[in-house]
C-alpha positions in Angstrom: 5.0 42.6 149.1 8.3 41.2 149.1 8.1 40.4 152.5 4.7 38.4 152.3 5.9 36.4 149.4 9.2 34.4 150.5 7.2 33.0 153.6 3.8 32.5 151.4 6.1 30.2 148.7 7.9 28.3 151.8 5.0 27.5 153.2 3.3 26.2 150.0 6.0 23.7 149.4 6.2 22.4 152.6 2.3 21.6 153.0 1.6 18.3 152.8 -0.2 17.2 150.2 1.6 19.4 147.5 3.0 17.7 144.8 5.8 19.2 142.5 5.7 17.0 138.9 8.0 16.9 136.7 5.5 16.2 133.5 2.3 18.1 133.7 -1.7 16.8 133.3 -1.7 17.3 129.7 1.5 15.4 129.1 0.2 12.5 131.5 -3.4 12.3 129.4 -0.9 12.3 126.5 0.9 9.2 127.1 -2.3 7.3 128.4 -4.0 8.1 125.3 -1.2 6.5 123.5 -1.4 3.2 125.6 -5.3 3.7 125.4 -7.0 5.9 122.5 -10.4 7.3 123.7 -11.9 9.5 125.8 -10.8 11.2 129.1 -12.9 10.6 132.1 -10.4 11.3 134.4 -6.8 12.2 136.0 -6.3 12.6 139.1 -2.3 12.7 140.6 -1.6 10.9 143.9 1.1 8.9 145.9 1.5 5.3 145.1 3.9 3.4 146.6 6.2 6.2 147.6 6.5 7.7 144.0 4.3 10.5 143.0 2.0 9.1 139.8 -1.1 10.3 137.7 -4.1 8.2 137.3 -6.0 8.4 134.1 -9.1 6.7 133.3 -9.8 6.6 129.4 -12.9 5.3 127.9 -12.0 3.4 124.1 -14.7 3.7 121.6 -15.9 -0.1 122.4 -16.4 1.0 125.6 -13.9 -0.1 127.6 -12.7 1.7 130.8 -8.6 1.9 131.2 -6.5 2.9 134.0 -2.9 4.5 132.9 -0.8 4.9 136.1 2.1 7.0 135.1 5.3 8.0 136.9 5.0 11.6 137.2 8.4 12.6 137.3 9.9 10.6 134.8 6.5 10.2 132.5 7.2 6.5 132.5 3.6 4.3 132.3 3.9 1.5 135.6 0.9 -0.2 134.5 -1.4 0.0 131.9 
């Protein structure tokens, strides 16, 4: 077992495509809800710009559809 696993977690990190955060989804849809109160329609992590972010779309109880783009290492919002 021991064997299988060293190779299986090198591999996993070196994929492209995988993303190590420092702040979790919850703790993203956290902050955006405090920039934007409402409901959570969706969050989806990517690369922007060199800098690994989360997206989250929040819809405010007038209706309104938001875009939080936070840093996700730092938790920082870029844009709002």
């Amino acid at each position: 077992m021991k064997q299988l696993l060293f190779p299986t977690l090198l591999a996993l990190l070196l994929m492209p495509g995988i993303v190590l955060a420092d702040i979790g989804e919850k703790q993203a849809i956290s902050i955006a809800q405090g920039v934007h109160p409402g409901r959570v329609l969706a969050v989806k992590q990517v690369e922007q710009s060199g800098t690994t972010v989360y997206r989250v779309k929040t819809l405010s109880a007038g209706g309104d559809v938001n875009i939080v783009v936070i840093d996700a290492e730092s938790g920082k919002v870029i844009s709002d």
